[in-house]
C-alpha positions in Angstrom: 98.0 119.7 98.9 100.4 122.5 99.7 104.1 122.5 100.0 103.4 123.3 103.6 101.0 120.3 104.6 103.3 117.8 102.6 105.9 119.2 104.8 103.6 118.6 108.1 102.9 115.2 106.7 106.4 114.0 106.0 107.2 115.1 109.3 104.7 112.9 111.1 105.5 109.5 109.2 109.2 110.1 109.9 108.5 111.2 113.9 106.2 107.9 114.2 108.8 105.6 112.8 111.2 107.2 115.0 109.3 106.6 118.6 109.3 102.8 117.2 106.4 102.2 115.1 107.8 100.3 111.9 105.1 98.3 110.5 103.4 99.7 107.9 99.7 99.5 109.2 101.0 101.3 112.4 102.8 104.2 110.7 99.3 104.8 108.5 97.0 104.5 111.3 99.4 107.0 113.4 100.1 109.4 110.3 96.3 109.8 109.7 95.5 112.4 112.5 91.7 113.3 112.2 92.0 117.3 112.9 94.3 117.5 109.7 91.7 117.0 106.5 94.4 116.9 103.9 95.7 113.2 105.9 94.2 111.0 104.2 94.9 107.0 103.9 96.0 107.8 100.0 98.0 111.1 100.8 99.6 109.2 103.6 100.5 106.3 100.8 101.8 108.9 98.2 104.1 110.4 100.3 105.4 107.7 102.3 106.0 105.5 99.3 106.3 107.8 96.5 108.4 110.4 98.2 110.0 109.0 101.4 111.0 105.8 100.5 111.9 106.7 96.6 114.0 109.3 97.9 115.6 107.3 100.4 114.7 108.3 103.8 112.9 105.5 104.8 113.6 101.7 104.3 112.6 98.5 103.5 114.0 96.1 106.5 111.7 93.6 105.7 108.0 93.0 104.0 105.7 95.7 105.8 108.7 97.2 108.3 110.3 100.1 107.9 113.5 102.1 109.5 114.6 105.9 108.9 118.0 106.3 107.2 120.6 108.7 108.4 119.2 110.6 105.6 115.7 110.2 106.7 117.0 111.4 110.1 118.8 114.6 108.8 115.3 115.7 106.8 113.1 114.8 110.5 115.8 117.2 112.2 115.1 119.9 109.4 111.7 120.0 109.2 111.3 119.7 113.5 113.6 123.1 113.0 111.5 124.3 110.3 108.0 124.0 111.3 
């Protein structure tokens, strides 16, 4: 996976919890888009948990919800403008 397709990735888990969809099984069924082969259940996983949430930009509200920091909201407004 390229620095590119993370990107496009990270992107779509932050836009989905955005429009509303917190729980986790939502966000993972949302952030898998079939026409993007590099999407997959574990790539999805990596990056939401070992990247997103690690870093900050998403949290924890309770077990299997999430919400977008202010942080998480600045790197969704950077990569919208980037990509």
């Amino acid at each position: 996976m390229n620095d590119h397709e993370r990107d496009l990735l990270r992107k779509t888990i932050l836009s989905v919890i955005e429009k509303g969809f917190t729980r986790w099984k939502n966000i993972e069924k949302m952030s898998c888009p079939t026409y993007w082969d590099f999407a997959t259940t574990n790539t999805v996983k990596r990056q939401f948990y070992r990247y997103l949430v690690a870093q900050g930009y998403v949290e924890r509200v309770k077990r299997g919800e999430y919400r977008l920091t202010e942080d998480g909201k600045r790197l969704l407004a950077l990569l919208t403008n980037r990509l």
